[in-house]
VOSETI-499611 format. One record per atom (N, C-alpha, C): residue number from 0; x, y, z. Coordinates in Angstrom, 2 decimals. Each point is the difference from the previous one (the first is absolute). Layout:
<pts>
i, xx, yy, zz
NUM, X, Y, Z .
...
</pts>
This chain:
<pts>
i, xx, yy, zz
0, 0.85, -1.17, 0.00 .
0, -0.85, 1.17, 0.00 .
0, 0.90, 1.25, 0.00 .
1, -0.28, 0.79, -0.38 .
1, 0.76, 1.58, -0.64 .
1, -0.49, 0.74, 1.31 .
2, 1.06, 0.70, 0.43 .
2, -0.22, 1.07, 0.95 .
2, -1.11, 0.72, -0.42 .
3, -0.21, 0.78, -0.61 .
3, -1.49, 0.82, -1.05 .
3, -1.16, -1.05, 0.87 .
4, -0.07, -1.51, -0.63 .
4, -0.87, -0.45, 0.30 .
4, -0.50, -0.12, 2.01 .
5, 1.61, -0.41, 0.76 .
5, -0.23, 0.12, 1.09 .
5, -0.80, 1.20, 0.81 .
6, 0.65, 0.76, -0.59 .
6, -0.61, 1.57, 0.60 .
6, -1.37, 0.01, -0.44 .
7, 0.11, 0.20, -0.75 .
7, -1.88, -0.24, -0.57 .
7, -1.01, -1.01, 0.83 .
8, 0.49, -1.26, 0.45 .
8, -0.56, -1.13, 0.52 .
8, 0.21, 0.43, 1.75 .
9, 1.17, 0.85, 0.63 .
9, -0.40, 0.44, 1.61 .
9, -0.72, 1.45, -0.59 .
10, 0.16, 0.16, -1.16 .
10, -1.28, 1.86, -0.06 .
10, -1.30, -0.69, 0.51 .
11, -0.33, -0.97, -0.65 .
11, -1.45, -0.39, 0.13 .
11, -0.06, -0.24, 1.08 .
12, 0.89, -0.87, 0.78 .
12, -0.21, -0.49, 1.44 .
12, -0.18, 0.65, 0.72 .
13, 0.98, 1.43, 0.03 .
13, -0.41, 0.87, 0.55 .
13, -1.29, 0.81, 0.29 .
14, -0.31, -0.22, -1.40 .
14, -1.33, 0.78, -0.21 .
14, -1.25, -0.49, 0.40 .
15, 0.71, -1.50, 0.00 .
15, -1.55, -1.02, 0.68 .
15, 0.02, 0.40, 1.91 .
16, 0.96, 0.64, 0.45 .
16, 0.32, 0.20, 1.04 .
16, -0.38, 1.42, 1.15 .
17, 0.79, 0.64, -1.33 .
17, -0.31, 1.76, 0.82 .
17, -0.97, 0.71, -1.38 .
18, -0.23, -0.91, -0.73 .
18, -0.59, 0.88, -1.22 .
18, 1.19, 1.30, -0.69 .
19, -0.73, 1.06, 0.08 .
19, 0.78, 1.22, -1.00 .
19, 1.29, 0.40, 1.19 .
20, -0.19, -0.34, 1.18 .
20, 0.78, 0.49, 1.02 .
20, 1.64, -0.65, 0.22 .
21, 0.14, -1.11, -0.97 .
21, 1.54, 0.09, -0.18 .
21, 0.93, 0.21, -0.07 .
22, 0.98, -0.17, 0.27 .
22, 1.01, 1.28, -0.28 .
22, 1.19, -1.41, -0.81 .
23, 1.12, 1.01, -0.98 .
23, 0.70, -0.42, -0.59 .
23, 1.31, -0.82, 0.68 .
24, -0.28, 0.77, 1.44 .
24, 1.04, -0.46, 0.93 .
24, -0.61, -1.64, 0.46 .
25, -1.56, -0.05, -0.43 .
25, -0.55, -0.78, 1.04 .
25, 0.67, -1.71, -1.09 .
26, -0.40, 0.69, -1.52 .
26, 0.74, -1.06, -0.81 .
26, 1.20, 0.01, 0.39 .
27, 0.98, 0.25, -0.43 .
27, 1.46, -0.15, 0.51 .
27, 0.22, -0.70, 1.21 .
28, -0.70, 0.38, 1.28 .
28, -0.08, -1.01, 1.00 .
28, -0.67, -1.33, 0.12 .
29, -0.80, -0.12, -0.85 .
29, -0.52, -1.40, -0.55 .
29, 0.82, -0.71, -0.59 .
30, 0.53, 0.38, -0.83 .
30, 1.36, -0.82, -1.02 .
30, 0.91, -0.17, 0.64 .
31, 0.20, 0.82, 1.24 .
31, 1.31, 0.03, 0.31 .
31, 1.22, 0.62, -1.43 .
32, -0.17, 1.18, -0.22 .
32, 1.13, 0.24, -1.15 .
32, -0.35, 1.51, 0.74 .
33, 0.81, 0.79, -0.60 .
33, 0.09, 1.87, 0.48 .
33, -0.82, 0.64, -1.10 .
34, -0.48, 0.58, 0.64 .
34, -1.01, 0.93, -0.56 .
34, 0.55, 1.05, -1.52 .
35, 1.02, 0.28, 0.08 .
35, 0.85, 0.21, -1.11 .
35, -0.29, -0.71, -1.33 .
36, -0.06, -1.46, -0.09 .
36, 0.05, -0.79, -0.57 .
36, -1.43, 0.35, -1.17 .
37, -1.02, -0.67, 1.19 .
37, -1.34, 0.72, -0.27 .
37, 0.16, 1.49, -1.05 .
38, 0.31, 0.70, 0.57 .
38, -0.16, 1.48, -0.52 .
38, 1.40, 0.25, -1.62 .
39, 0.69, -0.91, -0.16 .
39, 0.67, -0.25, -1.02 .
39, -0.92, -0.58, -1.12 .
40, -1.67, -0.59, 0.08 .
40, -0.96, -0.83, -0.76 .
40, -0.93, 0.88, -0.32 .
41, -0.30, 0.70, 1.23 .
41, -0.96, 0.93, 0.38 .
41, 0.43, 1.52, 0.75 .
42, -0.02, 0.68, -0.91 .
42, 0.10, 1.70, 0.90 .
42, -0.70, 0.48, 0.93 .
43, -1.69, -0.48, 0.05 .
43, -0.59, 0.20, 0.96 .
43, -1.50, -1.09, 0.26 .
44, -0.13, 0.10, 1.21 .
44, -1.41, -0.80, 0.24 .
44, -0.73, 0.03, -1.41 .
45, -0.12, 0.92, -0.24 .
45, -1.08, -0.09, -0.86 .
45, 0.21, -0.92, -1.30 .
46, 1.12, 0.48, -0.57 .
46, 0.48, -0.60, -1.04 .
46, 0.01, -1.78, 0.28 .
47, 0.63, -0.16, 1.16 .
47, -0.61, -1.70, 0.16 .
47, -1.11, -0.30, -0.02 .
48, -0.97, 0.75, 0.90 .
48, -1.61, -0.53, -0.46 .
48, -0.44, -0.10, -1.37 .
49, 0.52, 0.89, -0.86 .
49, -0.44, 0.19, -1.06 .
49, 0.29, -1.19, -1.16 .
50, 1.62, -0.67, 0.23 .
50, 0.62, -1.68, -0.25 .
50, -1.38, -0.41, 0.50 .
51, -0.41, -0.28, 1.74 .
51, -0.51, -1.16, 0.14 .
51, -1.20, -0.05, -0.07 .
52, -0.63, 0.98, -0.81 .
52, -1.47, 0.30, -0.27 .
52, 0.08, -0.58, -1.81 .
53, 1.16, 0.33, -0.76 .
53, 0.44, -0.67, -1.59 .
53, -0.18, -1.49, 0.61 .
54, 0.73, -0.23, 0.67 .
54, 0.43, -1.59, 0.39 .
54, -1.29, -0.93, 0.29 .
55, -0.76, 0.68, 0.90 .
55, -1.38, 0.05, 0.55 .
55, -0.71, -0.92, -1.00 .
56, -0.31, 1.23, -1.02 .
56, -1.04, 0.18, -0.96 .
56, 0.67, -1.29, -0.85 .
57, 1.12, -0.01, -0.62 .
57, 0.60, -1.51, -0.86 .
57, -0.83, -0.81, 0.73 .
58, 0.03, -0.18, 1.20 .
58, 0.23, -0.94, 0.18 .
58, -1.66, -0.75, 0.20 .
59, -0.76, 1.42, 0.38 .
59, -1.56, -0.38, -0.58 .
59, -0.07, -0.79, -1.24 .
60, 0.30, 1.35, -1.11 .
60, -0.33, -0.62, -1.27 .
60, 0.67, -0.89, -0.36 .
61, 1.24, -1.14, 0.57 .
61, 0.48, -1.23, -0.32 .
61, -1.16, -1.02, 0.69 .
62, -0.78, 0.48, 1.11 .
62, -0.94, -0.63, 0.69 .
62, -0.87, -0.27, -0.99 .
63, -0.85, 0.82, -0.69 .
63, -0.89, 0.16, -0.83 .
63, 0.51, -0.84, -1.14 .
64, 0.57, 0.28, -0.92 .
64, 0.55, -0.79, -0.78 .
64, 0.10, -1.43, 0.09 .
65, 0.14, -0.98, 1.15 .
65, 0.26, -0.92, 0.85 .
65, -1.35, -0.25, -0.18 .
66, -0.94, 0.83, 0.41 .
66, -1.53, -0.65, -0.07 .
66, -0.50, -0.10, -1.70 .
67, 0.40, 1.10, -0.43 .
67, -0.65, -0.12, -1.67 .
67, 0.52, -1.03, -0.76 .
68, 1.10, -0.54, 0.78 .
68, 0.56, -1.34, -1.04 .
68, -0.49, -1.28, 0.49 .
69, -0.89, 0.16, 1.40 .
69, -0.17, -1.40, 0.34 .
69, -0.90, -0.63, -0.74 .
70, -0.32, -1.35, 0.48 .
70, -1.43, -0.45, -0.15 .
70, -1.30, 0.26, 0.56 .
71, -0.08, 1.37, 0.89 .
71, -1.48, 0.19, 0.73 .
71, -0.52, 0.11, -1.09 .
72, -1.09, 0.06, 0.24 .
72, -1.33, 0.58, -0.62 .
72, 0.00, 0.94, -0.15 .
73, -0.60, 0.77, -0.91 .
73, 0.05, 1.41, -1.29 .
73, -0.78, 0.97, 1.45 .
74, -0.84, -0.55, 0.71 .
74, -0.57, 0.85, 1.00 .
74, 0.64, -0.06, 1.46 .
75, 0.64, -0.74, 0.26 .
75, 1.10, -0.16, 1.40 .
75, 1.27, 0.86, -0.59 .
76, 0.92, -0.21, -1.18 .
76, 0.33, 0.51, -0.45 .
76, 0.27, 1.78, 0.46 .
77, -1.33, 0.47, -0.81 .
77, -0.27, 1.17, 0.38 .
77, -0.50, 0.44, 1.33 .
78, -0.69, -0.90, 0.87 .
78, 0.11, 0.79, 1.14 .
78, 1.27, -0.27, 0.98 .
79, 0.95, -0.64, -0.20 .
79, 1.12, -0.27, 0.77 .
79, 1.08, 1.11, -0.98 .
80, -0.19, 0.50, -0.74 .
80, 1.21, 0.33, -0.59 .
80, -0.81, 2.16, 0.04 .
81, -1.32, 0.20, 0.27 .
81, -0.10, 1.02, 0.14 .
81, 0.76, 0.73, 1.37 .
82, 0.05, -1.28, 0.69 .
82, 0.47, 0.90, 1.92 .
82, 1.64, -1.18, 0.23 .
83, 0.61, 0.03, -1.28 .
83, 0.87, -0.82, 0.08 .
83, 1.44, 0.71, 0.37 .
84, 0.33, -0.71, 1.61 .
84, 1.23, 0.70, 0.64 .
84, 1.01, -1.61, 0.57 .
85, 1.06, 0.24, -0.06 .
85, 0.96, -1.06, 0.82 .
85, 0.00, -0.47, 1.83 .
86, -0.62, -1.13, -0.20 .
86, -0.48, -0.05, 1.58 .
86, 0.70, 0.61, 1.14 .
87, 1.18, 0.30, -0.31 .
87, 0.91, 0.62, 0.92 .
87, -0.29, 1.67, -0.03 .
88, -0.49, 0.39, -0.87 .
88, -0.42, 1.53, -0.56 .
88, -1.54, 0.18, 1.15 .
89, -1.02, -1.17, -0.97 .
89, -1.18, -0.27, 0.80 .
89, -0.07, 0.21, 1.57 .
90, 0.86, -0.49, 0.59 .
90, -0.15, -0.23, 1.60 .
90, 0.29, 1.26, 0.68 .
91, 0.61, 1.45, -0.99 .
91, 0.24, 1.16, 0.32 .
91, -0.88, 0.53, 0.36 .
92, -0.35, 1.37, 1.03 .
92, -0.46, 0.66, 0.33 .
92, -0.14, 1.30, -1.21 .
93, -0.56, -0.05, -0.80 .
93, -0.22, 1.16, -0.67 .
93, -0.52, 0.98, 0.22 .
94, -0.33, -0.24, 0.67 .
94, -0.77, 1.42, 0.61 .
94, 1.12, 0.92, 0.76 .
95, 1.22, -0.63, 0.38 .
95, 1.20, 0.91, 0.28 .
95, 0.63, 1.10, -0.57 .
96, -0.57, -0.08, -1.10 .
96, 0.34, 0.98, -0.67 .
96, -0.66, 1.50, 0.03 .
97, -0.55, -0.11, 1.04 .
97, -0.96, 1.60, 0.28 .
97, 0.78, 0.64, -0.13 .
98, 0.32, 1.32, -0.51 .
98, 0.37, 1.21, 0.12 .
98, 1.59, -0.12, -1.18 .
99, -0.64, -1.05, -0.92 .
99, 1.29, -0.22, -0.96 .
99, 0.44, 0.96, -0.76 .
100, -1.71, 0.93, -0.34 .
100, 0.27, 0.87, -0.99 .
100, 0.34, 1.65, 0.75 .
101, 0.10, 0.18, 1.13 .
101, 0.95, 1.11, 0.70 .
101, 1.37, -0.31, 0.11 .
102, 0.45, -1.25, 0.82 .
102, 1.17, 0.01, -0.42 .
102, 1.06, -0.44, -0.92 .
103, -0.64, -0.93, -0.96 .
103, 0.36, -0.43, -1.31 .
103, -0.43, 0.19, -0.71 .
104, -0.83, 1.22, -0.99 .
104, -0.61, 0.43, -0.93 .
104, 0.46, -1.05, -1.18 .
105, 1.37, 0.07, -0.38 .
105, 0.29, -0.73, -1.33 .
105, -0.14, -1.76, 0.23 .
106, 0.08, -0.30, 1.66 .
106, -0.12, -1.24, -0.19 .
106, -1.99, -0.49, -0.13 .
107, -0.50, 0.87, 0.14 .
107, -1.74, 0.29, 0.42 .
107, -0.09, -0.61, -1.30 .
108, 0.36, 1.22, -0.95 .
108, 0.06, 0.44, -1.89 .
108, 0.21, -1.67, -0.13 .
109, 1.02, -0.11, -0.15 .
109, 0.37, -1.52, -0.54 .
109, -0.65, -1.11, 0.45 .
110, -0.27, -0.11, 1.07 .
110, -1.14, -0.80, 0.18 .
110, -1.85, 0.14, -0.71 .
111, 0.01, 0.77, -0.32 .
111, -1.33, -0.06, -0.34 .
111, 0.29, 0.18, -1.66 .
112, 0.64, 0.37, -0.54 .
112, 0.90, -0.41, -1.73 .
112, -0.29, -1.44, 0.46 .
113, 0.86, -1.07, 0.21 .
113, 0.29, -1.27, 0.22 .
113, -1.50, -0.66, 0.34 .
114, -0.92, 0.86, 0.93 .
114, -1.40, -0.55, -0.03 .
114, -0.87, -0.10, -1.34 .
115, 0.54, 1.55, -0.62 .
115, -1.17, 0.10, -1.57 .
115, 0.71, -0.58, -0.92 .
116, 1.10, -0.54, -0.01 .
116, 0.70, -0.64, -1.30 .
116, 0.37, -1.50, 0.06 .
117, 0.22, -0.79, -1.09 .
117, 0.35, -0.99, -0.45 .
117, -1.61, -0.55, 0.35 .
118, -0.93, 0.58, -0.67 .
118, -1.21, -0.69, 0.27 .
118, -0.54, -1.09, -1.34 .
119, 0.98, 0.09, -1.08 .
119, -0.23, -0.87, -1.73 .
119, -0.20, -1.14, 0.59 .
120, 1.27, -0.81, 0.69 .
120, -0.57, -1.79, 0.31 .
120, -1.36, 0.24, 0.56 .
121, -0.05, 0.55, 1.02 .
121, -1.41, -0.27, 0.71 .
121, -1.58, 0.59, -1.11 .
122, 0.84, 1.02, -0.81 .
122, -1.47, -0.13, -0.65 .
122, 0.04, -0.72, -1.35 .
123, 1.17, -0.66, 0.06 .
123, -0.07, -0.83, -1.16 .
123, -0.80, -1.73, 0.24 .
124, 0.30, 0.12, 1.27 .
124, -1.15, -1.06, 0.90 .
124, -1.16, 0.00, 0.30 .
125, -0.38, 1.31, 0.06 .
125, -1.29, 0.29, 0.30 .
125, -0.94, -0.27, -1.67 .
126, 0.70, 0.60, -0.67 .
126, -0.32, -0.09, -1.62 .
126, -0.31, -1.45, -0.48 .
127, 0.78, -0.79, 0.40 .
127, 0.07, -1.70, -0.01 .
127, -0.98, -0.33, 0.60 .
128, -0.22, 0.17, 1.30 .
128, -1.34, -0.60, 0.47 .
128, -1.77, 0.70, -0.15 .
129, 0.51, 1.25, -0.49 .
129, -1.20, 0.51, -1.09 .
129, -0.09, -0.84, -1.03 .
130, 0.88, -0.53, -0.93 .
130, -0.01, -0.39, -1.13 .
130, -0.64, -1.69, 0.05 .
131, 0.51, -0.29, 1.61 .
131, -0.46, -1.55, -0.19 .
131, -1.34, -0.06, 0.67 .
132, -0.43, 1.20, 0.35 .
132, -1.43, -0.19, 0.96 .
132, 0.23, 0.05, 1.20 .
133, 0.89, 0.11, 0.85 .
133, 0.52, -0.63, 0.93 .
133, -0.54, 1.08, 1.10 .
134, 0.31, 1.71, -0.41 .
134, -0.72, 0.89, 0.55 .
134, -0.48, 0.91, -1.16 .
135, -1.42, 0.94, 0.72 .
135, -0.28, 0.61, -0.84 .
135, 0.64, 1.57, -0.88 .
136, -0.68, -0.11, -0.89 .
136, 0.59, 1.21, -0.56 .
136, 0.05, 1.30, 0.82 .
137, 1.14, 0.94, -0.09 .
137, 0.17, 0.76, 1.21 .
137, 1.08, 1.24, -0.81 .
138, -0.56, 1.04, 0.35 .
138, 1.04, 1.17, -0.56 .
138, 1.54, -0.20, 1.27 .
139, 1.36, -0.45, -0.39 .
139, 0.86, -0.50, 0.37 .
139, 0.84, 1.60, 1.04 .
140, -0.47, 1.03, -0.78 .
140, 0.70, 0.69, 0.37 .
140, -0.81, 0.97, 1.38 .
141, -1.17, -0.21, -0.29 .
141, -1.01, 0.34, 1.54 .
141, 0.61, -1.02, 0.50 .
142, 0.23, -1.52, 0.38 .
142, 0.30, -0.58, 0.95 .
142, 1.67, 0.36, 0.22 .
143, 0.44, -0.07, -0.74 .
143, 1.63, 0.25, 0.50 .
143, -0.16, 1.26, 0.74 .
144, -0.63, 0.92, -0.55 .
144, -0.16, 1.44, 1.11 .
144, -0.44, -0.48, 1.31 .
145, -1.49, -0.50, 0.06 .
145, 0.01, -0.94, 1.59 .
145, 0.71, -0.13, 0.66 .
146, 1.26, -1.10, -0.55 .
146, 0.52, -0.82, 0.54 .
146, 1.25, 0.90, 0.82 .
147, 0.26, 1.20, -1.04 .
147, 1.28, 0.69, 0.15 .
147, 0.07, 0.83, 0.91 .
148, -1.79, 0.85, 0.08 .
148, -0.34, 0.80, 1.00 .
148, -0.28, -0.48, 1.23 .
149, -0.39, -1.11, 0.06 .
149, -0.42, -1.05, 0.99 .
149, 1.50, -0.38, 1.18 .
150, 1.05, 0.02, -0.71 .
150, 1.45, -0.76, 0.67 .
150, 0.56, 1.11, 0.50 .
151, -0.07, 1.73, -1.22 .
151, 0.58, 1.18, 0.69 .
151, -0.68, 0.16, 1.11 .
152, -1.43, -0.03, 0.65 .
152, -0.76, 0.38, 0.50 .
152, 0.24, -0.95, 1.46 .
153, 0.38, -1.00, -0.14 .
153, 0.47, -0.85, 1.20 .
153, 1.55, 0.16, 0.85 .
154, 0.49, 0.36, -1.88 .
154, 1.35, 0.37, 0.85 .
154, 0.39, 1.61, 0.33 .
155, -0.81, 0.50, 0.17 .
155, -0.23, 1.24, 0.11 .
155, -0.98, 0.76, 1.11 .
156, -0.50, -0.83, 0.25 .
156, -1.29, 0.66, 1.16 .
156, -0.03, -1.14, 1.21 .
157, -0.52, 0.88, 1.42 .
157, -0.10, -1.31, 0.66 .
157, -1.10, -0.24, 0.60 .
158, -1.00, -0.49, -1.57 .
158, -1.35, -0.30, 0.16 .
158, 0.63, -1.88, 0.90 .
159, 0.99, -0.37, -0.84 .
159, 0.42, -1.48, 0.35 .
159, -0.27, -0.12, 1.42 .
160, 1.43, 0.83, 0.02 .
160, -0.08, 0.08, 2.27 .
160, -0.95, 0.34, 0.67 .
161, -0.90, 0.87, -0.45 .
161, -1.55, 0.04, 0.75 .
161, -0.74, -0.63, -0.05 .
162, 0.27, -1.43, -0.96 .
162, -1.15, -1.02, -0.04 .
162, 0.87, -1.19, 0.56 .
163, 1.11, 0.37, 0.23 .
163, 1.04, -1.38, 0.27 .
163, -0.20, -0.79, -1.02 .
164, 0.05, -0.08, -1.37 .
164, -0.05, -0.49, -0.87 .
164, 1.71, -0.25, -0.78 .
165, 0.86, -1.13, -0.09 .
165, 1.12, 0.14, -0.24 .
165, -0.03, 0.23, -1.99 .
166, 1.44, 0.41, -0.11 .
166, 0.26, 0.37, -1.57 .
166, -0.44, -1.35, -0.29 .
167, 0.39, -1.16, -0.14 .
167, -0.77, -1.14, -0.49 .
167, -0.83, -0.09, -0.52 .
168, -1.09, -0.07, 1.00 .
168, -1.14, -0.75, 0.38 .
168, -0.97, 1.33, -0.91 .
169, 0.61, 1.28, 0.29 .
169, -0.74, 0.90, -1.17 .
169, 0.05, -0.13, -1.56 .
170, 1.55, -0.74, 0.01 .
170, 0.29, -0.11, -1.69 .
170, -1.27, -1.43, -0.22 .
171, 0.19, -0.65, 0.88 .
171, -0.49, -1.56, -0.28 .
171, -2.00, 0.20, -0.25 .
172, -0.54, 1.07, 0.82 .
172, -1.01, 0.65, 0.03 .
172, -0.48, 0.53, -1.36 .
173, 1.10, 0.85, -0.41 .
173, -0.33, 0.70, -1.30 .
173, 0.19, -1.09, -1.53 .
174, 0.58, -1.02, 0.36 .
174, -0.37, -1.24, -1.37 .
174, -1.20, -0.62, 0.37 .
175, -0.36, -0.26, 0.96 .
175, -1.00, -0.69, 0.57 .
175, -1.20, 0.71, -0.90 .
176, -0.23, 1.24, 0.62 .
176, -1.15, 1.00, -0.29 .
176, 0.22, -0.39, -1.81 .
177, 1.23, 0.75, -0.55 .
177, 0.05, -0.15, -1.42 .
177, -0.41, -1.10, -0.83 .
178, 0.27, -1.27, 0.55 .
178, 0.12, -1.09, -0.83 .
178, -1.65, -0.51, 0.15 .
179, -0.59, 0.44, 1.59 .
179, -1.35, -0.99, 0.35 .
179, -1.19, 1.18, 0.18 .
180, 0.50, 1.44, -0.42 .
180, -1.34, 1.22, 0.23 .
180, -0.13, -0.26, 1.20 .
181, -1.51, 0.78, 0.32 .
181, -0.61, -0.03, 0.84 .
181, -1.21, -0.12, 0.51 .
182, -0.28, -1.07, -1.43 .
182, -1.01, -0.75, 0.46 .
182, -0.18, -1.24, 0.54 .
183, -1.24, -0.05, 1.03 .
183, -0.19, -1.48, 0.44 .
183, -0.13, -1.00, -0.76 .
</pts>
């Protein structure tokens, strides 16, 4: 494993830990290596979040990808691959991220780019299971708005924490609703 990658892998740990409240020193003392080191990869906090938010997101859409090649079903498929994150990602507290966009504006920005983009596989799936019957016909780009406004809106507000509702169980909520409506 590549130093790049280590740091990236105690960023997250960290982050599963103190959330945004990390400090660069706190990596370096995790690795055990000098903080120097770190800051020879990275000039500042931010600039590492901003790696492990790129790194992040790969590593979604290698997730996704992973599902569009399997054998599920054209409709498991799509609802596993709409809220599709790396179980180790999954078990995060997302909602830690309150107040990302005061003190990380550019890492805020890039996260929600990375939310509205690389959406072709998934609506190239959705298109497929229109085509086979599988679901009904549906303007693709009202639901990707849903879906997009739906994830900023969780990771962004803390409607979550006032319902004690975890990042999960909201993503897992919002395929649910999508794939089965809301009718009885």
């Amino acid at each position: 494993m590549s130093l790049r990658d280590e740091i990236l892998n105690v960023t997250m740990v960290l982050f599963r830990e103190k959330g945004l409240h990390f400090t660069m020193n706190d990596v370096a003392l995790r690795m055990h290596i000098a903080k120097k080191t770190i800051y020879k990869m990275y000039g500042s906090k931010e600039e590492l979040m901003i790696d492990a938010v790129n790194h992040g997101f790969q590593r979604i859409y290698d997730e996704k990808q992973s599902i569009i090649s399997s054998d599920l079903d054209i409709t498991e498929k799509i609802s596993r691959v709409l809220i599709a994150m790396p179980e180790d990602m999954a078990a995060m507290d997302w909602l830690m991220l309150k107040g990302l966009d005061e003190k990380y504006p550019e890492v805020s920005a890039l996260i929600r780019r990375h939310i509205e983009s690389n959406w072709e596989p998934v609506i190239d799936l959705l298109r497929q299971g229109m085509d086979e019957g599988k679901i009904r016909n549906i303007d693709i780009q009202i639901l990707r708005q849903i879906i997009t406004v739906s994830i900023e809106s969780f990771l962004g507000s803390d409607m979550l924490i006032r319902n004690n509702i975890s990042y999960q169980n909201a993503l897992e909520t919002l395929a649910d609703i999508i794939m089965k409506g809301i009718k009885v």
